[in-house]
C-alpha positions in Angstrom: -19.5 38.3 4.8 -22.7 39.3 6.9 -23.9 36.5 9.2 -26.4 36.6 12.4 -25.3 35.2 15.7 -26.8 33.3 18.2 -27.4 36.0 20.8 -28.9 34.7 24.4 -32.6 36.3 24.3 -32.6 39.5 26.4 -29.3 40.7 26.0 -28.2 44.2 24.3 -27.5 43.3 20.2 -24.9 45.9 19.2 -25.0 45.9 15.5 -21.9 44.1 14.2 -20.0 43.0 11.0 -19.0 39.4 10.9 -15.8 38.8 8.7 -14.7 35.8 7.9 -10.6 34.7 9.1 -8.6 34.5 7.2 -10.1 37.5 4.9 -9.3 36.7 1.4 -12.1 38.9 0.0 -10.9 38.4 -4.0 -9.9 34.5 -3.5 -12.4 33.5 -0.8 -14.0 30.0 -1.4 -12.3 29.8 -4.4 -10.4 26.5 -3.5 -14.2 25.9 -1.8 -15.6 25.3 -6.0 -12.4 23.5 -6.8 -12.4 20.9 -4.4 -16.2 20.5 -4.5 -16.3 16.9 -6.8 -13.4 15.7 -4.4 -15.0 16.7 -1.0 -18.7 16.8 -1.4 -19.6 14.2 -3.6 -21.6 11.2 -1.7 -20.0 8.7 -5.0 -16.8 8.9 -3.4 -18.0 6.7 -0.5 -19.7 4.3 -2.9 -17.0 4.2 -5.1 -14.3 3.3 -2.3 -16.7 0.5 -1.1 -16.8 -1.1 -4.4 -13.1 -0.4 -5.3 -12.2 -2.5 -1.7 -14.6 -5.3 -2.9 -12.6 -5.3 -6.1 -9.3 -5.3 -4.6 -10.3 -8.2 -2.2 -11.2 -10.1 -5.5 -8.4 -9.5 -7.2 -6.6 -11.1 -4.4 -8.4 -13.8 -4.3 -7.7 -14.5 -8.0 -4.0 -13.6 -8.2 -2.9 -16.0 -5.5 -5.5 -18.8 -6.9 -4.0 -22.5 -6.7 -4.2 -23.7 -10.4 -3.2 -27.6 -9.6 -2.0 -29.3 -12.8 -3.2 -33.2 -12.1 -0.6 -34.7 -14.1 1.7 -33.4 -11.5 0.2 -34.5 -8.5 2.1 -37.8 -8.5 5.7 -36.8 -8.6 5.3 -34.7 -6.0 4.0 -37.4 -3.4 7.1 -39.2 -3.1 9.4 -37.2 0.0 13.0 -38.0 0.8 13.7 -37.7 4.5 17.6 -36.7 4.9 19.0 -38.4 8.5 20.7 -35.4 10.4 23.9 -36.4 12.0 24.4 -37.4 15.0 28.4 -36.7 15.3 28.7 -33.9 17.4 32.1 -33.2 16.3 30.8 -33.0 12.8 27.3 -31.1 13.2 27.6 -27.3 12.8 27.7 -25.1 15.7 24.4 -23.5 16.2 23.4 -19.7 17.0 21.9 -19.5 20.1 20.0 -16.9 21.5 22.2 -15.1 23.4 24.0 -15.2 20.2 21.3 -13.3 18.2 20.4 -10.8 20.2 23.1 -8.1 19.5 21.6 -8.5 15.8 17.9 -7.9 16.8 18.9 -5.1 19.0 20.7 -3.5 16.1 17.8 -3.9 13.8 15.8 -2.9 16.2 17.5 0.7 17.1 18.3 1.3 13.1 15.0 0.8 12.0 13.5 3.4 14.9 16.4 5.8 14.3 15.3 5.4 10.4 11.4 5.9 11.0 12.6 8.8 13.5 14.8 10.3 10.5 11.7 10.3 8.0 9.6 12.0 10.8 12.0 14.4 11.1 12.1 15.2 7.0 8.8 15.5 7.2 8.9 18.5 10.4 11.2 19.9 8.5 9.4 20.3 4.9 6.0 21.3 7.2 9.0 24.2 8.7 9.6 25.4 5.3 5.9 25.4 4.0 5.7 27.7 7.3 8.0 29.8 6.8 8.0 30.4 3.0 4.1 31.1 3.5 5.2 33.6 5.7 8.0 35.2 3.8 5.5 35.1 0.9 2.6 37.3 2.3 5.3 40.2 3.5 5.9 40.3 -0.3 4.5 43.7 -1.8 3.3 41.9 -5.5 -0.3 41.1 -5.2 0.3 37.8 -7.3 2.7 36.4 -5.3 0.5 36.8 -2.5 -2.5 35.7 -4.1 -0.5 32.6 -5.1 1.4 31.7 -2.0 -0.6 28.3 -1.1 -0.1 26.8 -4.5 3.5 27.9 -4.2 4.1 26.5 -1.5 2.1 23.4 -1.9 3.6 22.6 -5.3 7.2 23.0 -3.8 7.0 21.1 -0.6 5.7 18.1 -2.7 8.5 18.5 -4.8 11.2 18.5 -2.1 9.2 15.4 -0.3 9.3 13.3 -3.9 13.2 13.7 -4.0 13.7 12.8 -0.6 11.5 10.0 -1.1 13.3 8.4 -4.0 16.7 9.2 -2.2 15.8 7.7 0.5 14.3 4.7 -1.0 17.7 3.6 -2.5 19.2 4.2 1.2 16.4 2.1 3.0 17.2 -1.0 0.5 20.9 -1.1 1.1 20.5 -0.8 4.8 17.9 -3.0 5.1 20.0 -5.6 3.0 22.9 -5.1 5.7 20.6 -5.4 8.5 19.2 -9.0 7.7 22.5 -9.9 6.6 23.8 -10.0 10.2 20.4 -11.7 11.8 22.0 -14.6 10.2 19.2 -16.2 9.2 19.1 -19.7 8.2 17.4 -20.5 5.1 17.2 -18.2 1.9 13.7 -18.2 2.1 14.0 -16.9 5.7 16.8 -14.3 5.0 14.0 -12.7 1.9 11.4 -12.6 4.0 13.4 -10.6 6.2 14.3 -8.5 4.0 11.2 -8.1 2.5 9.5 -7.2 5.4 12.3 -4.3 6.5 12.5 -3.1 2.7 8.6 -2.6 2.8 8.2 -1.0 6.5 11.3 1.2 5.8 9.6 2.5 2.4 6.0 2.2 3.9 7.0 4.6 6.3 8.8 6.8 3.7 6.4 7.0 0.9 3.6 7.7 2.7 4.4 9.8 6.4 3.9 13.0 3.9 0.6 12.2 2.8 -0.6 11.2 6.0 0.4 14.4 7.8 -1.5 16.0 5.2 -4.8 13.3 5.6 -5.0 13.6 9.6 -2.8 16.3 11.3 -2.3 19.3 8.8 -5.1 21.8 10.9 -5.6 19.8 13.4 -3.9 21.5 15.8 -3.6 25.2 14.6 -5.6 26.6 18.0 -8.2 29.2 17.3 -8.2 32.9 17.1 -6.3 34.7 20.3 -4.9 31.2 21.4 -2.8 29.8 18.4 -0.5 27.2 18.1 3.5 28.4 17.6 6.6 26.7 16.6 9.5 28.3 17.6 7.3 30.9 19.2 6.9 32.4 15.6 5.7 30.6 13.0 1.7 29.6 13.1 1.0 26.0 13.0 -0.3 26.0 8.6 -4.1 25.4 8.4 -6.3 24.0 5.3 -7.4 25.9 3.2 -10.7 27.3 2.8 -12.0 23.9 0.8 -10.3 22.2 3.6 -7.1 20.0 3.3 -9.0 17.3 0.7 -8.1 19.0 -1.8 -3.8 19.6 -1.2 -4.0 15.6 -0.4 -5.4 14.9 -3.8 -2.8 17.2 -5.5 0.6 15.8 -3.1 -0.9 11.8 -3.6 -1.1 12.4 -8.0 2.5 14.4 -7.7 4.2 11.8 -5.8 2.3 8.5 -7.6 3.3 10.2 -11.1 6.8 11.2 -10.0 7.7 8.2 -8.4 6.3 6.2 -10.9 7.8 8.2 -13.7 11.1 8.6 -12.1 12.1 5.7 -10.3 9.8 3.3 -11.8 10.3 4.1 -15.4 13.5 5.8 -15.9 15.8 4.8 -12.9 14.9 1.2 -14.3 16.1 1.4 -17.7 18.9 4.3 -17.3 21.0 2.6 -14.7 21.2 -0.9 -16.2 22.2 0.9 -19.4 25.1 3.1 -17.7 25.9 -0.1 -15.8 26.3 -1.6 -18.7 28.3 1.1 -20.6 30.8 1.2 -17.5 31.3 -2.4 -17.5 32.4 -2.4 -21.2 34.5 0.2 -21.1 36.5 -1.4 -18.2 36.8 -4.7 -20.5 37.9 -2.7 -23.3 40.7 -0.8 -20.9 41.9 -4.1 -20.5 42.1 -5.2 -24.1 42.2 -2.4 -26.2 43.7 -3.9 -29.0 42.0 -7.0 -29.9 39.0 -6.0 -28.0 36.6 -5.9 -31.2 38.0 -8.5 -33.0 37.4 -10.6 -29.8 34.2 -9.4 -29.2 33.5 -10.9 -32.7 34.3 -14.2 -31.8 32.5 -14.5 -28.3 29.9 -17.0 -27.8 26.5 -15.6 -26.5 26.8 -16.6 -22.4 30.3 -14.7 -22.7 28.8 -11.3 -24.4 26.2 -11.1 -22.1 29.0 -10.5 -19.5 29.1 -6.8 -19.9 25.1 -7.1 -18.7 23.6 -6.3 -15.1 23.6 -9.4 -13.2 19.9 -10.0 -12.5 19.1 -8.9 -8.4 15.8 -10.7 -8.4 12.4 -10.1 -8.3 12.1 -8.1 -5.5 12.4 -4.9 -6.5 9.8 -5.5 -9.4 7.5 -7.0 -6.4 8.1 -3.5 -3.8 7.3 -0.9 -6.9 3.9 -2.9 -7.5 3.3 -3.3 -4.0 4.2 0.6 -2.6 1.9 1.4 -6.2 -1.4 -1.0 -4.7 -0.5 1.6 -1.4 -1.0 4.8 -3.8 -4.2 2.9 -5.2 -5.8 1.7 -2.5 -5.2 3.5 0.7 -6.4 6.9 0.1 -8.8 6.3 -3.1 -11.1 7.9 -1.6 -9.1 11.5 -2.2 -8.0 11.0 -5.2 -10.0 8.4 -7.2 -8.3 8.7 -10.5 -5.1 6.9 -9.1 -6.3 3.6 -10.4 -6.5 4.8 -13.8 -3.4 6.2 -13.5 -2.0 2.8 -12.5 -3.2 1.0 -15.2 -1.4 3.6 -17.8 1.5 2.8 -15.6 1.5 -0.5 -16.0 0.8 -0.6 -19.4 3.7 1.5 -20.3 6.1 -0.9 -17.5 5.3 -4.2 -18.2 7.1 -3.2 -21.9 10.0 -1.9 -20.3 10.4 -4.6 -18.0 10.2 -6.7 -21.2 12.9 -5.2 -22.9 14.9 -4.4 -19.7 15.1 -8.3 -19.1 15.8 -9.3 -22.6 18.5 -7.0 -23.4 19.7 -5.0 -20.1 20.1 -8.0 -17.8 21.5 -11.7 -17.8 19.4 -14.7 -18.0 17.8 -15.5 -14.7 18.2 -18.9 -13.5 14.5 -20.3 -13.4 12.8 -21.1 -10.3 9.5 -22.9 -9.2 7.6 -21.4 -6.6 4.6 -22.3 -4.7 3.4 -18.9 -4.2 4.4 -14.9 -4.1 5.6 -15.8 -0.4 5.2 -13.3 2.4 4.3 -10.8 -0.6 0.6 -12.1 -0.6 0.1 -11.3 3.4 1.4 -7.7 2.8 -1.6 -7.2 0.1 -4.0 -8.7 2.4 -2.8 -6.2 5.0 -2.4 -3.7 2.6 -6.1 -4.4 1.8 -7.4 -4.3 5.7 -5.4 -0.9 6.5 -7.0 0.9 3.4 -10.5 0.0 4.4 -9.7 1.8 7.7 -7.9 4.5 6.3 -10.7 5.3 3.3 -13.1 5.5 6.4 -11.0 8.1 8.3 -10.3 9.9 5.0 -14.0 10.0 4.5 -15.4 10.8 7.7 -12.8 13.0 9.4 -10.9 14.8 6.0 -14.1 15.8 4.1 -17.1 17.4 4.8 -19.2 14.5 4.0 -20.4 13.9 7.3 -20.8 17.0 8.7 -22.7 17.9 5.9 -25.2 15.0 6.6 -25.2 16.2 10.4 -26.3 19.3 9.3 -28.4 18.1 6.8 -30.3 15.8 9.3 -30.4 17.5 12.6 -29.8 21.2 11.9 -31.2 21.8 8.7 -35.3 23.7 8.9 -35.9 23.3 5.2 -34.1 19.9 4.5 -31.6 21.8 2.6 -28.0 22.7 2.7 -28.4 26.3 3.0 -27.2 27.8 5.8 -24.3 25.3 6.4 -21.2 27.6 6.1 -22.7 29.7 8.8 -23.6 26.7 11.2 -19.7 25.4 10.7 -18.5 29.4 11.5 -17.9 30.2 15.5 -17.8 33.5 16.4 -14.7 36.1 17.6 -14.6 39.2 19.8 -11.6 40.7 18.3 -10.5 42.1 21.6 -9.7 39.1 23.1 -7.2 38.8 20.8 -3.3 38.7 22.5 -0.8 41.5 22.4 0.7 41.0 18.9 -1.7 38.7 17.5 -3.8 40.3 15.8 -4.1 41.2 11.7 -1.8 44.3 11.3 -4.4 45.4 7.7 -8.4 44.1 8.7 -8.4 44.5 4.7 -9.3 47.9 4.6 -13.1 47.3 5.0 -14.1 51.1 5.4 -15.6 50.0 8.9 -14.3 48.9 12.6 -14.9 44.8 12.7 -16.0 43.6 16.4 -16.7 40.0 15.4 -14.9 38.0 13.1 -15.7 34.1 12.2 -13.7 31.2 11.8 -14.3 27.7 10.7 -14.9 25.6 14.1 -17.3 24.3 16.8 -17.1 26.7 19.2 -19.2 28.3 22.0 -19.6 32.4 20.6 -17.9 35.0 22.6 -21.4 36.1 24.6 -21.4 32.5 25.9 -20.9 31.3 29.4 -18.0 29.0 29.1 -16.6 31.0 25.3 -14.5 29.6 22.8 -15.3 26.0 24.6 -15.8 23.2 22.2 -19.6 23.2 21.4 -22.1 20.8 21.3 -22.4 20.7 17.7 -18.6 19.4 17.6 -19.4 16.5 19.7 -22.9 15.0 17.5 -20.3 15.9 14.5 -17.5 13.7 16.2 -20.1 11.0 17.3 -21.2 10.6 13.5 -17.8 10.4 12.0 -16.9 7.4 14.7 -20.1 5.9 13.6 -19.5 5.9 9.8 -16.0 4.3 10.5 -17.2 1.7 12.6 -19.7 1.1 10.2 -18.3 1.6 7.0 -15.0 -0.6 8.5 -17.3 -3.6 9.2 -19.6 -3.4 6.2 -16.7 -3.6 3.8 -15.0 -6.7 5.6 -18.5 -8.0 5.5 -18.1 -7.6 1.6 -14.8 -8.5 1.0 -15.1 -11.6 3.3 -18.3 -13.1 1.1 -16.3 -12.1 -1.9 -13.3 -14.3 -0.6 -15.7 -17.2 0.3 -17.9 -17.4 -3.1 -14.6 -17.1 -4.7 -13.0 -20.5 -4.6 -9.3 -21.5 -4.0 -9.6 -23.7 -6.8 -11.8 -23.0 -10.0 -14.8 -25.4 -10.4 -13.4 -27.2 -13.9 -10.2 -27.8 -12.6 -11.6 -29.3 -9.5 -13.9 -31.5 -11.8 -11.2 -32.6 -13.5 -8.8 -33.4 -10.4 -12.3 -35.4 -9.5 -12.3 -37.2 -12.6 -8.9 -38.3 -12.7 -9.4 -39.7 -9.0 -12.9 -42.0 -10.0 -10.3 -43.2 -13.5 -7.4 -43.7 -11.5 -9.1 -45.7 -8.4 -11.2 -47.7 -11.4 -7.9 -48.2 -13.1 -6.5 -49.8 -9.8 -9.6 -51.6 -9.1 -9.3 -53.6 -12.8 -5.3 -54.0 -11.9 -5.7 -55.3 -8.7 -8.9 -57.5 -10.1 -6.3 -58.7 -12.9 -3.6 -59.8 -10.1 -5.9 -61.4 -8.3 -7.7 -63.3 -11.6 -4.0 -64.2 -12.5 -3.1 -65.5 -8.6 -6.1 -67.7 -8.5 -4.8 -69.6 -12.1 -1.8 -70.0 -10.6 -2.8 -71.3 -7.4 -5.4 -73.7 -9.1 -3.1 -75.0 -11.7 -0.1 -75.0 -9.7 -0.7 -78.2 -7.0 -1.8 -80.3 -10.6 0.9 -78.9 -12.6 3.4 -80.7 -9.9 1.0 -84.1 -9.2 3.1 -86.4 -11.5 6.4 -85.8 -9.8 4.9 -86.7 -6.6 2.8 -89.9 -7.5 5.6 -90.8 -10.2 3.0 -92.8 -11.6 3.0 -93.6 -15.2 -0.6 -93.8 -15.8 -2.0 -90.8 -17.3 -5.1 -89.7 -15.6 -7.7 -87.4 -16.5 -5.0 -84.4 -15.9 -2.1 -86.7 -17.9 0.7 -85.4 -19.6 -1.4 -84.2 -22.3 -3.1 -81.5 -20.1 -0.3 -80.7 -18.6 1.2 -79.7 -21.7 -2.1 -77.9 -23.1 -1.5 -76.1 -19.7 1.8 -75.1 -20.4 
């Protein structure tokens, strides 16, 4: 690839080949046309701005109050319950001091958990390292042409088994771990463990993706100054497209296999095996009349050999860690809502059957609301606004490509921005050991090789600084965050408020039934009061004969009397 520099004026011009790093002359740009839709298409901003309106109405309508009226007067009536004042009968109380040996241990487990998931994820970017490596010393052209697909599509792999592995660890030990705070209430003890459940498998499902999002080539150095782990293996870059691309293909595999797996299968399998083990044990115990017994069993005892019912929890977390998938990085990979939806469509029937025939009867429970599961959406919904903006301004080229396109640009077009984003390399400054061992058999000595960064060029002053151009870049992206961040708030907070808590008809009706049941106790009260006067105007002249004991009749006589009466 043939380029010009930017050579001070004056200076001797030696002419010079420019070749691009890393030189992959048959698969160059190659990922570049793939990822094009994903990376340079401006709809993807538009379409995550109106997705997060969308989510923060959908909110807004799942958790709506519908008040039923006719209900509204059984529950006014409260029933205050006197607490003892026996101190030989009260229970003993926790204290503090008590407590905080629990804290502290949920405090160290959960960091030592978080700190075990980070160190999964160093150790799958280790192998993508060092199976890259072992790859390109392999003499078969189509290995080596192949080596980042090989190694993308097996790293995801191994991170989607860890994941649901380590999913079914997190639950059990954050189960133990609120079992020992002790709480008091059941509705304190589930939010509890809720809350650890959700950061534990937050922190699990989606450390891989971010790593890919925000660090993968971040921090890879730049030709003759290169960042080493273990002093051997190369810190892995993007590829040419840039990393948009891979974190499109790692968020579908691990959506689809988690949904697929553990979602799906893991949901129906193990209540069925469950089941299978639990009626073999009764039948160990009763071989011989077990059929026959069977036969004569009323319904609540067959359903015996079902899984007892663990709640909805479960049910909530997979929706909830799927909104995550949806919403947090839609901007990379817009078909996950669509993918979703098939989801649901396919679980909401197995969920169905699963509770009908694989599991006991719940007992039935009213509840005001979904609980602490509504402010994890809502903060769901707040940290995928920021993330879509960092996605968009720092993972694609979208902005950089309006820099360009803005500031740089002499015809108002785009050509001529892969050579503005290129920084030149004097391949002898390269370290002992460093460089290529094959420059790709070009026919022709390469002085200058180019590489995708801001960088000063080798005849510069201060070379291989950080240029200019890489700061106005960096000022843009900040900008588009802030302002993306605030404009979609802006959104989703006038959604929220034309959106009321309560629809207008039911409101209307809950009006109604006030005016009819304040007119309604106006005429009763009216009534009372029409019936209280009779009384107290008849009363002192249905008594006056006993007092005068008079028998003249007057004009109120016995005969009046008894038409009263």
């Amino acid at each position: 690839m043939t380029a010009s520099g930017s050579q001070p004026p004056g200076a001797p011009c030696p002419p010079v080949s420019f070749t691009l790093i890393p030189a992959l002359k048959k698969i160059v740009f190659s990922l570049e046309d793939v990822a094009y839709f994903f990376k340079n298409n401006t709809s993807n901003g538009v379409f995550s701005v109106c997705f997060h309106v969308y989510v923060s109405g959908s909110l807004k309508e799942a958790v709506k109050d519908h008040p039923r009226a006719e209900y509204e007067a059984r529950v006014l009536e409260k029933s205050l319950r006197k607490e003892s004042k026996n101190k030989e009968t009260d229970k003993v109380k926790l204290t503090w001091r008590d407590r905080f040996p629990a804290y502290f241990t949920n405090l160290m487990s959960i960091v030592f958990m978080i700190a075990v998931t980070f160190a999964i994820v160093l150790g799958v970017i280790i192998y993508r390292i060092s199976t890259a490596a072992a790859l390109a010393m392999n003499s078969s052209p189509s290995v080596r042409s192949n080596i980042r697909v090989t190694v993308t599509a097996t790293a995801v792999i191994i991170n989607l088994v860890v994941i649901i592995l380590l999913d079914e660890v997190y639950g059990c030990v954050a189960r133990w771990l609120t079992k020992i705070e002790v709480p008091k209430t059941e509705k304190s003890f589930e939010e509890r463990l809720i809350f650890k459940a959700f950061l534990l498998k937050f922190v699990n499902s989606y450390t891989p993706i971010f790593y890919v999002a925000f660090f993968k080539g971040r921090f890879v150095g730049r030709p003759g100054d290169y960042v080493y782990i273990f002093r051997s293996f190369r810190m892995e870059e993007c590829a040419p497209g840039g990393c948009l691309m891979e974190l499109c293909i790692q968020l579908s595999i691990i959506m689809l296999g988690k949904q697929l797996i553990q979602n799906n299968l893991f949901e129906i399998g193990i209540p069925k095996m469950k089941k299978f083990i639990r009626y073999l044990r009764l039948k160990r115990q009763s071989p011989a009349d077990h059929d026959e017994h069977m036969k004569r069993k009323q319904r609540y005892e067959a359903d015996f050999t079902l899984e007892p019912f663990g709640g909805l929890t479960p049910e909530y977390m997979e929706m909830i860690i799927q909104f995550g998938f949806v919403t947090l990085f839609v901007a990379s990979f817009p078909l996950a809502p669509l993918f979703a939806l098939l989801n649901n469509i396919i679980e909401i029937r197995l969920d169905a059957k699963k509770f009908v025939t694989e599991l006991r009867r719940p007992v039935a429970v009213r509840a005001k609301d979904i609980g602490i599961w509504y402010n994890i959406l809502r903060g769901i919904g707040k940290l995928a606004v920021i993330i879509n903006a960092f996605v968009i301004s720092f993972t694609s080229d979208f902005i950089p490509r309006l820099v360009y396109l803005y500031m740089y640009s002499k015809n108002g077009t785009m050509h001529g921005f892969v050579n503005h984003t290129l920084s030149s390399f004097n391949v002898s400054d390269f370290q002992d050991g460093t460089a290529p061992n094959d420059p790709l058999d070009l026919g022709y000595e390469v002085h200058v090789c180019r590489y995708k960064d801001y960088r000063e060029p080798p005849w510069s002053e201060h070379k291989y600084d950080i240029s200019k151009d890489f700061w106005a870049v960096l000022a843009a992206r900040l900008a588009f965050v802030i302002v993306f961040q605030n404009l979609v708030m802006f959104m989703s907070d006038f959604v929220d408020w034309v959106i009321p808590d309560i629809p207008k008809d039911i409101s209307q009706q809950i009006h109604k039934e006030k005016v009819l049941m304040v007119e309604l106790f106006m005429r009763e009260e009216q009534g009372k009061q029409q019936l209280l006067d009779t009384w107290m105007e008849r009363g002192p002249k249905k008594s006056e004969p006993c007092s005068n004991h008079s028998p003249q009749a007057g004009p109120d006589g016995p005969e009046n009397h008894g038409g009263a009466l």
